[in-house]
MIDO-904789 format. One line per 3 residues: their letters; for each residue x, y, z of C-alpha. Coordinates in steps of 0.05 Angstrom, whole numbers, plus 5000, padded with zeros to 4 digits. Layout:
<sites>
a	X/Y/Z | ...
</sites>
This chain:
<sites>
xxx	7690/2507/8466 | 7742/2465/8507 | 7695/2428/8543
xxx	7722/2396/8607 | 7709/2340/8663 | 7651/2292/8653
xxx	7578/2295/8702 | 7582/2252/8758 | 7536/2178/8742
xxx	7487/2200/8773 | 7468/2263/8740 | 7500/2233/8668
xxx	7469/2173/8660 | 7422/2164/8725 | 7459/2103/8750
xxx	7480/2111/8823 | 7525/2045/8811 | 7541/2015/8741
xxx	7522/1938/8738 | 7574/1901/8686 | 7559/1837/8667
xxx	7619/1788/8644 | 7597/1733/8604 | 7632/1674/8548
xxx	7656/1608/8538 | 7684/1567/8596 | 7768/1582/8605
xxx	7755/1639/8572 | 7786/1684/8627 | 7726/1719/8654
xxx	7738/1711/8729 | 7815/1731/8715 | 7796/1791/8692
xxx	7744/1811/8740 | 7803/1795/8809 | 7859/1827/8759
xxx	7816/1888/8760 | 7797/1890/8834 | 7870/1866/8863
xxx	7909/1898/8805 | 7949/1840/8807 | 7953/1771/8771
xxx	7917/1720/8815 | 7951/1640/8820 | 7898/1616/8836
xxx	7821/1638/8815 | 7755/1606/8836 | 7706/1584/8780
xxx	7653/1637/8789 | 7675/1701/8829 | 7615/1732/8872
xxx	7594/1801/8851 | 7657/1848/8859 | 7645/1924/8874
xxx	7706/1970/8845 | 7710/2027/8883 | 7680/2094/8861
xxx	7747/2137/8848 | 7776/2086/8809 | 7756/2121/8742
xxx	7747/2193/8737 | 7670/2187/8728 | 7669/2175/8802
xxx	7612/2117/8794 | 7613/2055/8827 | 7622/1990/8787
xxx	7600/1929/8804 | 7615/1865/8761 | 7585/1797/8761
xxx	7613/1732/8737 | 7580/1688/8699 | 7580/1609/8684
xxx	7565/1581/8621 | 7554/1515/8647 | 7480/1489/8627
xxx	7466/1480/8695 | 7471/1562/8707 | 7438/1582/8650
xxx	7378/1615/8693 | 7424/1652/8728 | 7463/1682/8665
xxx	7400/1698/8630 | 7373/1735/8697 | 7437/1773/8700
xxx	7440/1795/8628 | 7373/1813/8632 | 7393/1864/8696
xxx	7462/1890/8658 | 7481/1951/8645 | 7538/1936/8602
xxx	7558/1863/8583 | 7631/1842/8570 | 7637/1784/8529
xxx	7712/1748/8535 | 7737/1699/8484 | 7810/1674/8486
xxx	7856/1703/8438 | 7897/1625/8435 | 7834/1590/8417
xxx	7790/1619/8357 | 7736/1575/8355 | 7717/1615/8418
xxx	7718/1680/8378 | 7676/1645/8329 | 7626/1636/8381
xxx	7616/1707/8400 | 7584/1707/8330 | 7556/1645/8323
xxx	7526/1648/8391 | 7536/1701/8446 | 7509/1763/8408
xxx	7447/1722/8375 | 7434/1704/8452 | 7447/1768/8472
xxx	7383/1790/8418 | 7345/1741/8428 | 7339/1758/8501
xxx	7334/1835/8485 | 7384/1854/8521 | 7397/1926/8495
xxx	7453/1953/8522 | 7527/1968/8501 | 7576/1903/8493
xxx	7657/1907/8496 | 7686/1851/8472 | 7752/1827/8495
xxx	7809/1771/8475 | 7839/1749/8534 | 7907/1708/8555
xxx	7929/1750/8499 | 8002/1723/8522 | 7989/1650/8510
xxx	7973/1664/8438 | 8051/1672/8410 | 8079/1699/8351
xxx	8050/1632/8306 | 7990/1654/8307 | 7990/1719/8281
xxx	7918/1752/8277 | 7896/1824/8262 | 7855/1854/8310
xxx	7810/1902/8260 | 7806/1844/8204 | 7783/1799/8262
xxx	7736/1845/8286 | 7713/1890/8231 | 7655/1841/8200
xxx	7626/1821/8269 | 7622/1899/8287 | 7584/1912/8222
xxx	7536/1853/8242 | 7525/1870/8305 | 7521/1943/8327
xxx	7517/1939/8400 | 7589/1924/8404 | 7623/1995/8429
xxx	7688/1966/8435 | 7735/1907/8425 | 7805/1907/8465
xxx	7852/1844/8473 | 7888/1838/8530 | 7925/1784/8583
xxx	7882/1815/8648 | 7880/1892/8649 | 7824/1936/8690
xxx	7823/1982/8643 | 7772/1937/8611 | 7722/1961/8661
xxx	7740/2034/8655 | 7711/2022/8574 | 7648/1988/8594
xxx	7634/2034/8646 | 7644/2092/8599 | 7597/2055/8548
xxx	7548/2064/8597 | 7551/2137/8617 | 7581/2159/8552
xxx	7549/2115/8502 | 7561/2125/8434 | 7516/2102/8385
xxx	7454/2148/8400 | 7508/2201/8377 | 7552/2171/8318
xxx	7534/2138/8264 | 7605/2097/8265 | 7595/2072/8201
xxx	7582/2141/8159 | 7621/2174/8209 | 7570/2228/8221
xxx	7527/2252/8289 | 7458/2217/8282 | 7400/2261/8267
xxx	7361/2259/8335 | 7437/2289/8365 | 7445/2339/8308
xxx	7367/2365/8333 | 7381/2364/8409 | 7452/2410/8389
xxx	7427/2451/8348 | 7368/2472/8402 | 7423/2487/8455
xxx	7458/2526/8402 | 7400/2571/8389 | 7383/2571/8470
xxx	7461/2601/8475 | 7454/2655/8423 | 7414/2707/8462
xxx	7427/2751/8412 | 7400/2704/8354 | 7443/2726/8301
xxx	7462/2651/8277 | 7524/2653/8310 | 7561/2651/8388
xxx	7598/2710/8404 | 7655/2703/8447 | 7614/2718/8510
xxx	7559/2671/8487 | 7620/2614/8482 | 7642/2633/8547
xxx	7575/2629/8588 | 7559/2566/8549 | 7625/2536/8569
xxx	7607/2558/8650 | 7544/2532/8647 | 7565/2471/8617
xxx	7633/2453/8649 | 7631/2503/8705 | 7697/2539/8677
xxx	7711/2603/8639 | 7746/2592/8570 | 7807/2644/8573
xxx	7809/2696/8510 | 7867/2651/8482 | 7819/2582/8480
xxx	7776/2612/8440 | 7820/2644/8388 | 7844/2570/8389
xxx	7777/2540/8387 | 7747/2576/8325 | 7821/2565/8289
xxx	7816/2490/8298 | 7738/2499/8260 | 7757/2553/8207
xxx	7824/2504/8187 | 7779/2447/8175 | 7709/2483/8161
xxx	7711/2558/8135 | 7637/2563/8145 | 7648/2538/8219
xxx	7674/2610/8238 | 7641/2680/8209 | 7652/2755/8233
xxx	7599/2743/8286 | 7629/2680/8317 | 7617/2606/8326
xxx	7560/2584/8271 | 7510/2528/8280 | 7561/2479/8224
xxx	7622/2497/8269 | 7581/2480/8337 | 7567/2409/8307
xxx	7634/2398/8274 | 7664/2416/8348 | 7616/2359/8375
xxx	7636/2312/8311 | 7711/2315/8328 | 7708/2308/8403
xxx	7674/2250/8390 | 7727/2224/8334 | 7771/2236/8387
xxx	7739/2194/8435 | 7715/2246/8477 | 7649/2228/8480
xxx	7632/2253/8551 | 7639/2329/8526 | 7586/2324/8492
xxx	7544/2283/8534 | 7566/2324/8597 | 7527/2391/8549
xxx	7464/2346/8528 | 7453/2329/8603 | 7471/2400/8625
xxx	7412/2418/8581 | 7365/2365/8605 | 7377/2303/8553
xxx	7373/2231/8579 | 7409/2172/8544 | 7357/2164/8489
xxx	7366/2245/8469 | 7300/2272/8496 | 7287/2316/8550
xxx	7294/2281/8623 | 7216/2270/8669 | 7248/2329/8709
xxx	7247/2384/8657 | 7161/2358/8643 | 7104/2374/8680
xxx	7090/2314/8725 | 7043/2267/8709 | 6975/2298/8705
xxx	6926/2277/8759 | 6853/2283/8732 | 6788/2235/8724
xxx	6770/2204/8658 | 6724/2248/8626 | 6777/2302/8646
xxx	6811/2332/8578 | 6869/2369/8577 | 6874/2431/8538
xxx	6920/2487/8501 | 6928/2546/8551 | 6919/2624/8518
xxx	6992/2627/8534 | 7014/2567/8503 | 6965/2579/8437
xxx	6997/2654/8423 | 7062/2630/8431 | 7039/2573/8381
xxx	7012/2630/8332 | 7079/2669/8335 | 7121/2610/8311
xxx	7072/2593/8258 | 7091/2656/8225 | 7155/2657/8243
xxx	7169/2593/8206 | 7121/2618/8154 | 7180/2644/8110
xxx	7138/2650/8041 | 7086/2689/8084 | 7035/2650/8046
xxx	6991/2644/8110 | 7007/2561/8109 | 7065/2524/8134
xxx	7091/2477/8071 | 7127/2416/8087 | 7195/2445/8091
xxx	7177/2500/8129 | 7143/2443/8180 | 7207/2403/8184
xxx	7248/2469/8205 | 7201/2474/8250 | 7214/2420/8281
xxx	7280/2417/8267 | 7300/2414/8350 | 7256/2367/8368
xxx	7272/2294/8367 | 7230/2278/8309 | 7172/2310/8275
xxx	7107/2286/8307 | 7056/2289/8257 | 7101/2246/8214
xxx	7071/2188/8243 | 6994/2156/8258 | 6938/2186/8281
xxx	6971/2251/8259 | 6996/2240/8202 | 6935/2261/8150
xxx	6889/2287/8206 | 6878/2357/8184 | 6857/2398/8128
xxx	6916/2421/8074 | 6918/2477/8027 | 6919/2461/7952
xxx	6992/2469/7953 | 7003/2412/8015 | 7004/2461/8066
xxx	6976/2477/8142 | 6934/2534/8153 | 6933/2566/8220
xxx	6869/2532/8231 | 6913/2458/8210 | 6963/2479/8247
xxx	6933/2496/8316 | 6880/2432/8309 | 6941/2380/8298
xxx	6969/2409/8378 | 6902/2413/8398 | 6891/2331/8375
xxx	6966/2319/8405 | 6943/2350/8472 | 6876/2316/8481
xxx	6914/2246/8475 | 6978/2256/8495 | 6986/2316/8536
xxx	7056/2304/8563 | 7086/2293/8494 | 7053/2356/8473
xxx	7082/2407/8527 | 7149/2365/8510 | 7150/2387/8432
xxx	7128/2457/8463 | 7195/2456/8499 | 7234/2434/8446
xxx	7210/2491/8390 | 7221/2549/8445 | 7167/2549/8496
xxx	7209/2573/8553 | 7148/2590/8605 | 7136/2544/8655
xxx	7113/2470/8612 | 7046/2474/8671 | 7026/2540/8644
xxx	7021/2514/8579 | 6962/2458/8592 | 6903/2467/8627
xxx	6851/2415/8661 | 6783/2409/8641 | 6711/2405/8684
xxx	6689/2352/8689 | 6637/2316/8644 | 6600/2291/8691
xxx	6595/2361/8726 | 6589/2397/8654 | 6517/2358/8648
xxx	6489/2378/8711 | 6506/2467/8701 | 6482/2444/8630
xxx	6531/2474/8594 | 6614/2471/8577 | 6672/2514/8578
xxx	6704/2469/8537 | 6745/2493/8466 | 6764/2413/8439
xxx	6704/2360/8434 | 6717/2298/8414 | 6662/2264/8377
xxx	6664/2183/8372 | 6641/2161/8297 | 6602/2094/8293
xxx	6571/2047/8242 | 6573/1981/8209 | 6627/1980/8152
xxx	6616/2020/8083 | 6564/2066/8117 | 6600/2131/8103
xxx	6636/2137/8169 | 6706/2150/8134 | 6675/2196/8077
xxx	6641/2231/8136 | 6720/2244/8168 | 6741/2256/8096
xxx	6690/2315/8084 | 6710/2339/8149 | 6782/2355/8123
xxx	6769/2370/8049 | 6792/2305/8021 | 6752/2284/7960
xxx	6702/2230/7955 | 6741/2168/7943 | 6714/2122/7885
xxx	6729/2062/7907 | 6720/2032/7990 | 6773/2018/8039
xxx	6757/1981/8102 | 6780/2024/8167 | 6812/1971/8218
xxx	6832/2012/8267 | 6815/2081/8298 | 6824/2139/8255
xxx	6826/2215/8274 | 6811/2280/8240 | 6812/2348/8268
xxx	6793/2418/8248 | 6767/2482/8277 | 6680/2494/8273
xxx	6668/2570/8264 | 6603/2575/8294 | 6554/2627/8273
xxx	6575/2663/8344 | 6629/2678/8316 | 6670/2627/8365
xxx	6725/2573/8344 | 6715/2505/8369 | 6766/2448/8351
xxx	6730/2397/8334 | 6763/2320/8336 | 6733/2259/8303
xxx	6747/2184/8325 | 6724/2135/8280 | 6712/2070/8313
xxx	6718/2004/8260 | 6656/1969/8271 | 6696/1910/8290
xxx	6726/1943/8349 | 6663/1962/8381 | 6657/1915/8427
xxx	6732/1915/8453 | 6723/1993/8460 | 6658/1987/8503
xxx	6684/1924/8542 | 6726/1976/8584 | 6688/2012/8644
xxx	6721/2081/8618 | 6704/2070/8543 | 6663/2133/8534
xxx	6684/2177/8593 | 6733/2222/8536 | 6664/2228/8489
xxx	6636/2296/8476 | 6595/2266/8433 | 6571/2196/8388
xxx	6550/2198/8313 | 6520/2138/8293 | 6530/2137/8206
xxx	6481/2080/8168 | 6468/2093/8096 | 6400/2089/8064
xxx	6400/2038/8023 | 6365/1964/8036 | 6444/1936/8058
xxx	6509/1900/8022 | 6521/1842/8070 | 6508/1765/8065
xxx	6462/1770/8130 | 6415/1819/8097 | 6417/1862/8164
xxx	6403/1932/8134 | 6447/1982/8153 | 6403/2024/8209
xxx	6396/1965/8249 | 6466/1954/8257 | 6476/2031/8276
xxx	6413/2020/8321 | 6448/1962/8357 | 6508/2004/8363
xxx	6467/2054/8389 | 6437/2023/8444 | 6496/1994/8462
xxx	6529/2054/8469 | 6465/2081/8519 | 6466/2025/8555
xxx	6542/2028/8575 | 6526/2114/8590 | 6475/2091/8635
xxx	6510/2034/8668 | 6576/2074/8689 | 6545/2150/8682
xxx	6586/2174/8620 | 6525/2187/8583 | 6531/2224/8515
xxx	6491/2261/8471 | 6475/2229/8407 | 6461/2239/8333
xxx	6443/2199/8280 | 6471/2208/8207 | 6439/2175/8144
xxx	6497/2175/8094 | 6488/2171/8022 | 6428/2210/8005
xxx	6445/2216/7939 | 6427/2134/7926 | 6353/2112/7922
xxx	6324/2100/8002 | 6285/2048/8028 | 6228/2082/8057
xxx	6211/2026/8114 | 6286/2041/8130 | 6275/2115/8136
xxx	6211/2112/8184 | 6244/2053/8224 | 6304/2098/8242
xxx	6262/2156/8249 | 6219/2110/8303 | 6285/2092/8338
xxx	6302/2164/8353 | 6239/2179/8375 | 6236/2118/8424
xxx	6307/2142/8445 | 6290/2215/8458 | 6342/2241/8404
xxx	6343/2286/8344 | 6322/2247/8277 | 6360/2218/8234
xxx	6401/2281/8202 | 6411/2262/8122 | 6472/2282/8090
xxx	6516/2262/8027 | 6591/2277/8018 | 6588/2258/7942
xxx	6543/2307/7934 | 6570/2354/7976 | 6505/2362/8014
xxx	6528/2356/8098 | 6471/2388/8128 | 6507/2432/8178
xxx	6531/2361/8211 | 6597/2399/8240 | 6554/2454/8269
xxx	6501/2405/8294 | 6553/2366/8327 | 6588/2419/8373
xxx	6516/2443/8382 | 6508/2374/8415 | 6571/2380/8450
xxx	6560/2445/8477 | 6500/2421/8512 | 6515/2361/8537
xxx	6446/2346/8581 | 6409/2343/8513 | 6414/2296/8461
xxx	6427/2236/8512 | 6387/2169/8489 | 6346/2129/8537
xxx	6343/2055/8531 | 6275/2015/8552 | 6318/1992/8617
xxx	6339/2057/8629 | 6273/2082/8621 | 6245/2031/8673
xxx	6297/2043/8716 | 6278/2113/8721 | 6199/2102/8717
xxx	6218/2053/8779 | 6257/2109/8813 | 6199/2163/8808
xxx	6155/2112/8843 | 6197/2091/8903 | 6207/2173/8909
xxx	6135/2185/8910 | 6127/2129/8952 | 6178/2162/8999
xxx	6144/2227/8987 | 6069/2205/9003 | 6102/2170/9066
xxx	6131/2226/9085 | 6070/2269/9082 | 6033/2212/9121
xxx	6079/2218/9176 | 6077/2298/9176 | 6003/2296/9181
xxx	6001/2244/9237 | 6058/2276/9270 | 6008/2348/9267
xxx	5939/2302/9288 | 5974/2275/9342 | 6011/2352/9371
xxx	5935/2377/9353 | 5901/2315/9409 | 5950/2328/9461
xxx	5935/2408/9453 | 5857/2384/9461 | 5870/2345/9519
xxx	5910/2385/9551 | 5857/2446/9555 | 5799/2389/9568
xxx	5829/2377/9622 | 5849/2454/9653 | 5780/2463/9651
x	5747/2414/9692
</sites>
């Protein structure tokens, strides 16, 4: 791999022209350096603040416009510097190399400022009037330098100088080419997230997958990439330079995956950055080293209680690579075998929250099949984009739309009375320590915890229901923390992604200093929960669970929640305990409720009245109606009387 000529701006780094900030202390030479670089000459005489100066587009080989703006540092312009930092692309920040205590500042001020403002982009640094320093001051550029690098990261590059454009030529390669999402300077290594994004182009090149790239694979990598053929000779050259430095680099086969990165590792050394950035964006990377909008479905147009689904296609390829990574064919993918996995994506995705501990594991630590499909299924329903994205990365090479699919919608599923739906998601209330988290627990074979933890924010767990039918449904739990009940229901679309609402109280007299039992907190919730299906038209079906039916119950409890459900038109009270391990079907009963979702829907006294009111202005419309058909018919009938009354006389 030679590589060759860097992508145009555009296609490298999206930025039709490169905006370069020049910022510092007053007399520092920023507006110097900015005419130096567009006249190529020394000016006599320069104004205080230069108006934005375009460079023309062929002046470096990128071909991409730069245009720089000066800055004061005058108080009285402060608004203006911070608005044009804030719009940089790559700041410059000049101190002058006869007066230190303007170096000092860079430290002391400019890159704290520079933070504190969050602006996130690449910084050169450069010591200007470089000639009016003189041999009596004597200062080393790297001992100078070295400690305010280490501080402060965003620095790509620190040059000293009397006036040079080439200046410019650095910042705008900073921000084409910029290095630190690629090397870690300071262990002198490629950063993970660019060692995952290589090594999925290297497997993408070797068609023949043998863990190596022929000499044909180099070559069509090398056209694709750089649009050149690499003659027999480069490559003889290319794998000596890897076998003399890395023997593993080169087998009998070819190019392995350790000499591909070391090749990427020393262009990079070498300053050569924009080889491998030209091959990241050839195969669809953007600056932060994930795959570009372009190469993802577009943003998915659908109503709120829409849910987006795994495809067949997408959930066999999904079953292939879980025993393909399932080296110990012990029908679960341990954690190692997970992270290989994922070894070409960015990260790993169930590393983090709600993933992370959402699913059932084998003794051992493991996902099942079952684990394994419910985590993508979990990933789709809330963030279907990211999900056809990790597709991509782990080898889904159909088209990323065939791998999603749109639900019906609710709305519609309620009136056909029935779903084709595979995922329901099932919204878990109830006042704190009433079982909702031992009811997600049970779901995914954790044990009964001894001792309570408050929930204080939404949890998820996920697993697949075999139903009696013989039929897999994935079925995903939401707890809701009873103190974020009302935020949740305070927005119009708060239930419109339900399936289905379990409402947990435990049956015992209560634990809090109000003395509100239990059931009358889940009741509340309850008829909350009606009352904003009714008001917007995302009704759900509804259950109630009495937790802990392995403690004592409070009988006037028990018939009080039993009266609720019966005033509400819903199943009773279903009773269940975890410790136990006594769960009543729950799982089954809850898709059941899902899978019809006209049933099971509560009624609140206003909604009730609203409808009682509804039936009587339709009968009233109906009985007028009929009035005005049978006066319509009386009055026909008369005029057919009269009319023969009168023919014969």
């Amino acid at each position: 791999m030679v590589g060759g000529g860097s992508t145009s701006g555009a296609a490298a780094g999206g930025n039709n022209v490169v905006r370069i900030v020049v910022a510092g202390d007053a007399k520092t030479g920023k507006s110097s350096l900015i005419v130096t670089a567009a006249a190529e000459n020394f000016p006599s005489n320069v104004p205080p603040v230069l108006p934005p100066t375009r460079l023309p587009e062929d002046l470096y080989p990128d071909r991409v416009p730069v245009t720089i703006i000066d800055t004061s540092s005058s108080p009285e312009n402060r608004g203006r510097l911070v608005e044009e930092l804030t719009r940089a692309d790559a700041v410059v920040l000049t101190y002058a190399c006869d007066r230190l205590e303007t170096l000092d500042r860079l430290s002391t001020y400019w890159l704290p400022e520079l933070r504190r403002l969050e602006v996130k982009v690449p910084v050169i640094v450069v010591g200007c009037m470089l000639d009016k320093r003189g041999d009596q001051q004597p200062v080393s550029l790297e001992v100078v330098m070295s400690p305010i690098m280490q501080q402060f990261r965003e620095i790509e590059t620190c040059i000293e100088c009397s006036a040079i454009p080439e200046v410019f030529y650095y910042a705008q390669k900073a921000v084409l080419h910029p290095t630190a999402p690629l090397f870690d300077q300071e262990q002198q290594v490629l950063k993970p997230r660019c060692v995952r994004a290589l090594k999925r182009i290297f497997i993408l090149c070797d068609h023949d997958r043998d863990g190596a790239l022929s000499d044909a694979e180099l070559n069509d990598f090398q056209v694709k990439c750089f649009n050149a053929p690499l003659q027999p000779s480069e490559i003889v050259g290319v794998k000596r330079v890897v076998q003399e430095k890395l023997r593993e680099g080169v087998d009998e086969r070819g190019l392995t995956l350790t000499g591909f990165l070391f090749l990427h590792a020393l262009f990079i050394e070498k300053g050569r950055l924009e080889t491998t950035w030209t091959v990241l964006r050839k195969f669809g990377y953007n600056n932060e080293i994930r795959l570009r909008d372009d190469q993802l479905p577009p943003p998915i147009k659908r109503y709120p209680d829409q849910s987006v689904e795994l495809t067949s296609e997408a959930l066999e390829f999904l079953k292939r690579i879980f025993f393909t990574y399932d080296v110990d064919c012990d029908g679960a993918l341990r954690s190692a075998e997970l992270e290989d996995l994922f070894s070409t994506a960015p990260e790993n995705p169930w590393n983090e929250a709600p993933y992370q501990d959402a699913t059932e594991k084998t003794a051992l630590g493991g996902l099942s099949l079952d684990g394994f499909l419910s985590l993508w299924a979990l990933m789709t329903l809330l963030d279907p984009i990211r999900s056809v994205e990790t597709l991509i990365y782990i080898g889904y090479g159909g088209d990323p739309s065939s791998a999603i699919r749109v639900t019906r919608r609710r709305r519609l599923d309620r009136k056909k009375q029935q779903t084709e739906r595979n995922v329901y998601q099932c919204f878990v209330f109830g006042p704190k320590e009433a079982g909702k988290s031992a009811l997600l627990n049970t779901f995914i074979g954790r044990p009964f915890p001894e001792e309570y933890f408050s929930t204080t924010r939404d949890r998820y767990a996920v697993n697949v229901v075999d139903q009696p039918t013989g039929v897999k449904k994935t079925l995903v739990l939401r707890e809701i923390p009873e103190d974020g009940v009302k935020e949740l229901l305070s927005k119009k679309d708060a239930l419109a992604a339900c399936d289905v609402a379990v409402f947990v109280h435990d049956r015992i007299v209560c634990h809090y200093s109000s003395r509100e039992p239990s059931w009358e907190k889940a009741t509340e919730m309850l008829v909350d929960v009606a009352s904003q299906g009714e008001a917007t038209g995302y009704e759900v079906p509804c259950l109630i669970v009495a937790a802990k039916d392995d403690l004592d119950p409070y009988l006037t409890e028990i018939q009080d929640s039993t009266r609720v459900s019966q005033d509400m038109g819903i199943e009773a009270p279903i009773p269940l305990s975890t410790k136990l391990g006594d769960f009543s079907n729950i799982f089954h009963r809850i898709v059941r409720a899902a899978e019809h979702p006209h049933l099971s829907i509560p009624e609140t006294t206003a909604g009730k009245s609203r409808k009682q009111y509804h039936r009587l202005i339709n009968r009233s419309l109906v009985f007028v109606s009929v009035g005005a058909a049978v006066a319509v018919v009386g009055l026909a009938a008369y005029r057919v009387y009269a009319a023969r009354k009168n023919a014969s006389s």
